[in-house]
Short mmCIF file of the C-alpha atoms (twelve columns), coordinates in Angstrom:
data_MODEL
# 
_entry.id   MODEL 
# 
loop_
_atom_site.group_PDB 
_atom_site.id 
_atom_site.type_symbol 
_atom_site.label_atom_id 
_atom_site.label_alt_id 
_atom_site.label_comp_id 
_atom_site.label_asym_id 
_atom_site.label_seq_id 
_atom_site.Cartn_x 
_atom_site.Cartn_y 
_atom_site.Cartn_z 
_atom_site.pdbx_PDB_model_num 
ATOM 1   C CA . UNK A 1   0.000   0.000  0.000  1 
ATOM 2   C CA . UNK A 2   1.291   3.339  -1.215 1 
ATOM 3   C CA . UNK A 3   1.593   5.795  1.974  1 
ATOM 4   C CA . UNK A 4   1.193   9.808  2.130  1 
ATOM 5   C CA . UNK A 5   3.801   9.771  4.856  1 
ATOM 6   C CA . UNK A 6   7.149   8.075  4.479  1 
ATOM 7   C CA . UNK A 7   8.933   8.395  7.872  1 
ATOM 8   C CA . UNK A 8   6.262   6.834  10.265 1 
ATOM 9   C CA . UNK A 9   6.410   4.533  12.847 1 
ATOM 10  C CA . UNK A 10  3.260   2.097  12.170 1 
ATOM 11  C CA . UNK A 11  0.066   2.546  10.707 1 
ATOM 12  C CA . UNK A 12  -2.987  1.902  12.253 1 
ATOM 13  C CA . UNK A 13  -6.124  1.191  9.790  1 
ATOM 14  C CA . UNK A 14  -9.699  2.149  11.106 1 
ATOM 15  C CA . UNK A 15  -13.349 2.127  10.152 1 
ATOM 16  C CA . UNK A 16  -14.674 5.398  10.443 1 
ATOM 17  C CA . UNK A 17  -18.234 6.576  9.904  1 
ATOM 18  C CA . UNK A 18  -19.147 9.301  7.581  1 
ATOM 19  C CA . UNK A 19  -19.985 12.109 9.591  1 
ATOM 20  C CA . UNK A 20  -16.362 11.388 11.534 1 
ATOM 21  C CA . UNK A 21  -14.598 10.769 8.171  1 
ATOM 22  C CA . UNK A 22  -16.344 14.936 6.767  1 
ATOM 23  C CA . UNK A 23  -15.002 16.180 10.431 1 
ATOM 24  C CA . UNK A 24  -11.295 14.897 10.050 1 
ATOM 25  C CA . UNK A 25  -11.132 15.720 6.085  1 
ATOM 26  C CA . UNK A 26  -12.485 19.177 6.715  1 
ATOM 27  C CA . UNK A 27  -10.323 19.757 9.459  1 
ATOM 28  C CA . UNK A 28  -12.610 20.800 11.747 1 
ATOM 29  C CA . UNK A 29  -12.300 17.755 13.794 1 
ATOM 30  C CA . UNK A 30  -7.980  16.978 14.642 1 
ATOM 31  C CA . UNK A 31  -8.694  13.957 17.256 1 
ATOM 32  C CA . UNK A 32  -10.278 10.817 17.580 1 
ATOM 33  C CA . UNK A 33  -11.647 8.659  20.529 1 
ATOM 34  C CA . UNK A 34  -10.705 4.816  20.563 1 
ATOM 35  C CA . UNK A 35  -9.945  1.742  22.284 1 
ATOM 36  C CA . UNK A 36  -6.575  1.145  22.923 1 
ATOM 37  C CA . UNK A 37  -6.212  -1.917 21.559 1 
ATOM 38  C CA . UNK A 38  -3.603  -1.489 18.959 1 
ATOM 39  C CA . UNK A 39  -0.486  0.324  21.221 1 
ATOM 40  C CA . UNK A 40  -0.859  3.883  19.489 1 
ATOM 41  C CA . UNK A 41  2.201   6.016  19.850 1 
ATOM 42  C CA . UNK A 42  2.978   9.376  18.818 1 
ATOM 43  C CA . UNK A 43  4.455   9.603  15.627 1 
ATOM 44  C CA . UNK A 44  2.313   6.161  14.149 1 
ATOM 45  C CA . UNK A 45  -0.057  6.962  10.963 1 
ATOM 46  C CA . UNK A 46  -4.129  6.293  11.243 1 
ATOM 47  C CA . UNK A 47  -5.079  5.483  8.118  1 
ATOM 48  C CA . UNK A 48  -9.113  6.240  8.221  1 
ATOM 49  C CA . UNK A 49  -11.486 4.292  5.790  1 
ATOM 50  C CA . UNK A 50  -14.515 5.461  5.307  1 
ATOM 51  C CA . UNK A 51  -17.193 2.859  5.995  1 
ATOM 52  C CA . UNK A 52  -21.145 3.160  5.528  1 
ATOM 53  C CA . UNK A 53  -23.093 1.464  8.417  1 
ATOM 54  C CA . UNK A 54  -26.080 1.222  6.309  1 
ATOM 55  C CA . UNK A 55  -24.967 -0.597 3.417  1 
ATOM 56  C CA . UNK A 56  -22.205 -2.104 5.586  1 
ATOM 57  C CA . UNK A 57  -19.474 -1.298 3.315  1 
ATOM 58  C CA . UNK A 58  -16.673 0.975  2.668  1 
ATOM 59  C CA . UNK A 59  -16.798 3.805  0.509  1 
ATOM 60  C CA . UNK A 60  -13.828 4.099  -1.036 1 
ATOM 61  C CA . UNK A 61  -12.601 7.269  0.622  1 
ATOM 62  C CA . UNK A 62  -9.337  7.206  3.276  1 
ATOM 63  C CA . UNK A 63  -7.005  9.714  4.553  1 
ATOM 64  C CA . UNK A 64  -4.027  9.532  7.009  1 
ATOM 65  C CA . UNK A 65  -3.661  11.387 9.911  1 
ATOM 66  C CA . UNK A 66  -0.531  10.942 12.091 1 
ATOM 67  C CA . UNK A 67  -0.412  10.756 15.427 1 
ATOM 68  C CA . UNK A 68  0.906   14.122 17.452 1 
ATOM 69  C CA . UNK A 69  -0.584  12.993 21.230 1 
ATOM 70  C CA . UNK A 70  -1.835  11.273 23.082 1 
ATOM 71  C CA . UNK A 71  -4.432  11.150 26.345 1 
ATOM 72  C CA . UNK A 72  -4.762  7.831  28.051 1 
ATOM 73  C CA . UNK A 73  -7.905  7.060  30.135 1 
ATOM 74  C CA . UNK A 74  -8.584  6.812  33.128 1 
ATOM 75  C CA . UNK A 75  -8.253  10.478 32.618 1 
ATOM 76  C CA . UNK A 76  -10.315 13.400 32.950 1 
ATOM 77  C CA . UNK A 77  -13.369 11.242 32.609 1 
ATOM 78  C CA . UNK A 78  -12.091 8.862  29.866 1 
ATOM 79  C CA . UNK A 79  -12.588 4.848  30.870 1 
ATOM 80  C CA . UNK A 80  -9.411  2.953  31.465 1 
ATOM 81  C CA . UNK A 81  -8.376  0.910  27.956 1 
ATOM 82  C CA . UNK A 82  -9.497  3.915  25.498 1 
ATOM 83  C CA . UNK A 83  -7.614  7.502  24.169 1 
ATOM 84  C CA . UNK A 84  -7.619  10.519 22.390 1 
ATOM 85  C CA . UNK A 85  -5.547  10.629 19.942 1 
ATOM 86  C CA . UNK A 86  -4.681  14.133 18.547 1 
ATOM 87  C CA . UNK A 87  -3.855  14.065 14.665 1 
ATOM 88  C CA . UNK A 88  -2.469  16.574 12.230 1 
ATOM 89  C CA . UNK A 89  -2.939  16.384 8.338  1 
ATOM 90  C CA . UNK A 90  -0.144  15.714 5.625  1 
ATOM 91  C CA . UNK A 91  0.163   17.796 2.966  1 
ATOM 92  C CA . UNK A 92  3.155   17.138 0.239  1 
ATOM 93  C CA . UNK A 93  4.762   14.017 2.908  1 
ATOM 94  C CA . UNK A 94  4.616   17.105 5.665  1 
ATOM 95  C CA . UNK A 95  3.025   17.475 8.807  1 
ATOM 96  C CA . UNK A 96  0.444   20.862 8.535  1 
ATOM 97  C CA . UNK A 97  0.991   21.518 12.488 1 
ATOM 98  C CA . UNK A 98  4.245   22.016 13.752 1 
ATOM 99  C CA . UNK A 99  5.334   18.497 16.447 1 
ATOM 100 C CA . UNK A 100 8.477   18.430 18.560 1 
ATOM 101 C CA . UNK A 101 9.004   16.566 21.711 1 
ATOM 102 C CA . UNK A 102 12.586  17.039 23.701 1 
ATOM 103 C CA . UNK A 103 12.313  13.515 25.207 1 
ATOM 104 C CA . UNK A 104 12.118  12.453 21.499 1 
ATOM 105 C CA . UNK A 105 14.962  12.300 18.968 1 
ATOM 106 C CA . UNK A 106 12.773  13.519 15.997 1 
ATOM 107 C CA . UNK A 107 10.100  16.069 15.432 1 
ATOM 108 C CA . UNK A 108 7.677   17.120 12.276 1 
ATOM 109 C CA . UNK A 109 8.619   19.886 9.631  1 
ATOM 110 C CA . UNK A 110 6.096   22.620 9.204  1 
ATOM 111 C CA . UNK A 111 4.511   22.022 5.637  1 
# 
């Protein structure tokens, strides 16, 4: 599978209805709730498919989001085995938001 990103650390593919898939695409929504069953870490690719619940199917349409941070329940009110992942967008293989961390060896170019 051909990638938007090319220096990631894993990639994550996840169903995603259509009113969350508009959200993330238009920007307006940078985050998404899930279980934690997968070991998301900050720098790892979600690649979200677009899936129709009521003809059970996918649509066709994806994008990939990479992984800037992460909150990990319990916290603040979110259950124990689930997070928030916040995600920026990729334009031309570069991150739109700016990313560093100083415990981290690498960090994001502005795009």
């Amino acid at each position: 599978m051909q990638h938007l990103l090319t220096n990631y650390y894993e990639t994550h593919t996840l169903k995603t209805w259509p009113e969350f898939y508009k959200g993330i695409v238009s920007g307006v929504k940078t985050f998404e709730l899930r279980k934690n069953d997968r070991n998301f870490q900050v720098g790892d690719v979600v690649k979200l498919d677009e899936w129709d619940p009521k003809k059970k199917d996918y649509t066709g349409r994806w994008t990939e989001r990479i992984i800037t941070d992460i909150l990990t329940g319990p916290a603040f009110g979110l259950q124990k085995d689930y997070v928030i992942l916040s995600l920026a967008s990729v334009v031309n293989n570069e991150l739109v938001a700016y990313q560093a961390n100083a415990d981290e060896e690498w960090e994001f170019k502005v795009a």
